[in-house]
N, C-alpha and C positions, 0 to 999 in steps of 0.2 A: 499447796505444792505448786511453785514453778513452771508452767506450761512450755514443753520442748518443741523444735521442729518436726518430732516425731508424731507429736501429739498433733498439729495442726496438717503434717500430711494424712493423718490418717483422718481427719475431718474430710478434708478433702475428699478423699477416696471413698469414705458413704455419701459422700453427695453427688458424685458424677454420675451414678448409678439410676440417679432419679432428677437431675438437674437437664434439663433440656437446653438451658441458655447454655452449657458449656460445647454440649453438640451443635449448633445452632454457631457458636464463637468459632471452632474450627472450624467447621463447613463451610464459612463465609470467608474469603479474602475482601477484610475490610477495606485495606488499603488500595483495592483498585476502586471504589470510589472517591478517592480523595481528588481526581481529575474533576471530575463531573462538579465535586462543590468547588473548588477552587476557580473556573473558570468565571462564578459568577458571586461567590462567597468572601474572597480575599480582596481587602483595601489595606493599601498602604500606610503603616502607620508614620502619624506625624512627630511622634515621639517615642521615644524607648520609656519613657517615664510609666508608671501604673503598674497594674496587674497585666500579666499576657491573657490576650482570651484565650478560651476555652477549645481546644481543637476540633474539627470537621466532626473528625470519625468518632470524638466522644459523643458529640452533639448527636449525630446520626445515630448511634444503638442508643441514646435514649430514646430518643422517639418510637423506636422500633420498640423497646421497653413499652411505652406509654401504650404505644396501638395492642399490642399483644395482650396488656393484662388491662386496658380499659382504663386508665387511670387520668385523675387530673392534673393540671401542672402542677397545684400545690402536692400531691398525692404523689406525682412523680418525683418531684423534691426529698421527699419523707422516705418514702421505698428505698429510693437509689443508697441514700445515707444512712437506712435501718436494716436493709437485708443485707445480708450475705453473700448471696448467690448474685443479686443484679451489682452487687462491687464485681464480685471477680468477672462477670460478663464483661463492665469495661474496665478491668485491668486497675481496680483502685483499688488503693489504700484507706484505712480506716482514718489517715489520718490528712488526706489529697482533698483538694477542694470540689465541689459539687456545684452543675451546673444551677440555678436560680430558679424561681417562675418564669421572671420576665425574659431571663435568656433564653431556655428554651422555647417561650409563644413567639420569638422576635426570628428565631433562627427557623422555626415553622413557617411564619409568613414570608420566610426569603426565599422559603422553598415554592411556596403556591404561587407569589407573584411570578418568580421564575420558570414555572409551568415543568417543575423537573420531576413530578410524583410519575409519568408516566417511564419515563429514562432511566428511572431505579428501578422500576417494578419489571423492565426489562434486562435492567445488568443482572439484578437478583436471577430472572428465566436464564440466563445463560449461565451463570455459576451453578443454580443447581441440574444441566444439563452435563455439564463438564464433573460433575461430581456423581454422579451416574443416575440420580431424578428423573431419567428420559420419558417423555409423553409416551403410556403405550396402549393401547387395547383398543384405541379410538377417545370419544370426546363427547363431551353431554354439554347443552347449550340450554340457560335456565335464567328468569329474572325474577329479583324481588323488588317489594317497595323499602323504600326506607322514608320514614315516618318524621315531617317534620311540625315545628312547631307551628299549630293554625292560627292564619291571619286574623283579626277583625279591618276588613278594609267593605268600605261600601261598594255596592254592584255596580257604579262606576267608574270606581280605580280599580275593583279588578278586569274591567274591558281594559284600561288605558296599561293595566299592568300585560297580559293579554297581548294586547300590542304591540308591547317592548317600550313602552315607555314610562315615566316616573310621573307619579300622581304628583299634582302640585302641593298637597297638603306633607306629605311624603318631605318633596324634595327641600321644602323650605323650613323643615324642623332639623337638625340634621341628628337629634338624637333621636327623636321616629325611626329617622330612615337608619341609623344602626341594626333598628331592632327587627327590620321589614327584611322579609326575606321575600327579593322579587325574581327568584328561579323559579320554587317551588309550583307546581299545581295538583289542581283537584281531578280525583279520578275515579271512577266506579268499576268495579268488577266482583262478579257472585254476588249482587244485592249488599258489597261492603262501598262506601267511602273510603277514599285516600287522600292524602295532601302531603307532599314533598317529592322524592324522589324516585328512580327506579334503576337497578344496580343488576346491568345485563354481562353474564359473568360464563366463561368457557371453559373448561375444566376436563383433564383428562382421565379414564376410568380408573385407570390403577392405581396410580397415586392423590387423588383429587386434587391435582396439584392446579389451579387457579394459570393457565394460558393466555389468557386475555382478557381485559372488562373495558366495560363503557358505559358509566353514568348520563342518565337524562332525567328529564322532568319527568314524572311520573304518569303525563296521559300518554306518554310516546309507546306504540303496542309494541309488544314482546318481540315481532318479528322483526323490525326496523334494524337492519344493523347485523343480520342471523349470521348470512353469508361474507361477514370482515372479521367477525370475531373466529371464524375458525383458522387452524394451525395446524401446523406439521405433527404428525402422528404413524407408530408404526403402523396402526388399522383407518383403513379408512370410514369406519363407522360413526356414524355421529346421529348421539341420541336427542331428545329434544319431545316437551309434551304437544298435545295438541294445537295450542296457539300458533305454532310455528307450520302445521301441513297448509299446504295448498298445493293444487296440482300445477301451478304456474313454477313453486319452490321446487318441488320433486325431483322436474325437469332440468333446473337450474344446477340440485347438489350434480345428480347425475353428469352434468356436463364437463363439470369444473371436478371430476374424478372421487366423490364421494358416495358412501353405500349407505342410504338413510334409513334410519330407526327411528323417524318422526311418526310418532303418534298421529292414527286418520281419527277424523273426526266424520260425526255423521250429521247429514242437514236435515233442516225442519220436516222435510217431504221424503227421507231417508235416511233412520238407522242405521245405526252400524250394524251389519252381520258378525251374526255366534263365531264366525271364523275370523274377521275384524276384532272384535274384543276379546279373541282368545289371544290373539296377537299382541293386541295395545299391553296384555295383561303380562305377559314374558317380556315386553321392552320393559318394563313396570320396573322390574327387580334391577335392571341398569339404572335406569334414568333415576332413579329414587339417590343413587351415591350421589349426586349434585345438591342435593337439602340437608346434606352431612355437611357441606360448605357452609351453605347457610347461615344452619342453625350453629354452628361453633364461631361464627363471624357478629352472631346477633345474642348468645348466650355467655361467650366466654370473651368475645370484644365488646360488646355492648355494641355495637353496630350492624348495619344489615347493607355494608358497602365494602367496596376492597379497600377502601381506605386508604390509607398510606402508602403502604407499596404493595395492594392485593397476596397478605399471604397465605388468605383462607386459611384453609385448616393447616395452619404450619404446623402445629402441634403431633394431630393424627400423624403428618406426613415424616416428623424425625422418631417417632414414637417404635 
């Protein structure tokens, strides 16, 4: 039998039901990033001759493709051109050409040399503020590590790494130095080891919707940074565990117009009182929505960073 237009609308219509990329496609006015790539994306071409490249806005929902369901380029190659649901996200035909591997790693690095992951991650905050997403109940303030690949370097290049600077064995191979990652460092906390990074991330209660982040190396402590990451909010409450009290901070939220829900911690020469961790134990049930981030950043993106354009739990949030 013949398949009719009837037949494929009604495909259609049991998939929207459960398709999130299509909520996700209208929610988003794609086209108002097409300023942001073009000011540092477009060259002139020297010729009419070839294929056209591939457009801004295609390139960009792939990637947002690749971060969301964790994929590799060759992976995102295969999807784009075997699903169904990431065609119609960007508006393709079964029978339209498909970005490459190497287009899309090439059109990645245009964006990190360009330093523009943070410029999206804020067009994104204001589209879904104008779409009615609004920060409310206040804001919970939480870090992870994110985990990278450990060095073998001797206790010599890692003082000169350390430093800031590039071990001589390092810099004179240059396929070594591909492989060296000279950001990352080591770090202890709860009798664990770390090695790589730390993904300090703001989030507000009601919708967990990801405010602000800021990646560092992984010894830099939790609290570095506590007082820039936070944001406008209907409540001025901001949750946040233990790492982050000190009575030097307290004074600070309070100055700067904030009502803190920072976890007290008690010192070597002083416990917390029964009244103190009855306390810590009701911030508890707040601050816990921020590991909802997290864990859907590091279980369902494979990562434990905002990544691309921080959209944490996007999921939960069009859900």
């Amino acid at each position: 039998m013949q398949p009719s237009f009837l037949d494929l609308e009604d495909r259609h219509r049991k998939l929207n039901g459960r398709d999130l990329l299509i909520t996700l496609r209208e929610l988003i006015d794609w086209d108002d990033f097409r300023n942001t790539f073009n000011k540092i994306l477009t060259k002139p071409r020297k010729i009419n001759a070839g294929r056209k490249p591939f457009g801004v806005i295609l390139m960009f929902k792939a990637l947002v493709l690749q971060h969301l369901y964790n994929l590799s380029d060759d992976q995102l190659e295969y999807q784009i051109r075997d699903r169904f649901t990431f065609c119609r996200f960007h508006n393709l035909n079964s029978e339209d050409k498909i970005p490459g591997v190497k287009t899309t790693w090439l059109f990645l690095e245009q964006l990190v040399h360009a330093e523009l992951m943070k410029h999206l991650f804020l067009e994104f905050d204001l589209q879904f503020d104008a779409q009615g997403y609004k920060t409310q109940k206040g804001q919970i303030v939480d870090a992870s590590f994110i985990e990278a690949p450990k060095q073998r370097n001797s206790r010599g290049e890692n003082e000169e790494i350390k430093a800031g600077k590039v071990p001589e064995r390092i810099e004179k191979k240059p396929n070594v130095n591909r492989q060296k990652d000279l950001d990352a460092r080591w770090t202890k906390k709860n009798n664990e080891t770390h090695y790589g990074y730390k993904n300090h991330a703001c989030v507000d209660n009601k919708h967990k919707r990801i405010r602000d982040y800021e990646i560092t190396s992984a010894e830099v402590h939790d609290y570095q940074g506590f007082h820039e990451l936070l944001s406008d909010n209907t409540s001025k409450g901001v949750w946040a565990d233990s790492a982050y009290y000190s009575e030097e901070g307290e004074i600070t939220l309070e100055a700067i117009g904030y009502r803190s829900y920072v976890h007290k911690k008690g010192n070597r020469g002083k416990a917390l009182s029964k009244r103190d961790t009855e306390e810590n134990r009701h911030k508890s049930r707040v601050r816990v929505r921020v590991e909802h981030v997290f864990g859907s950043m590091e279980n369902e993106q494979g990562v434990c960073s905002c990544g691309l354009l921080g959209f944490g739990v996007l999921r939960l949030r069009l859900a």
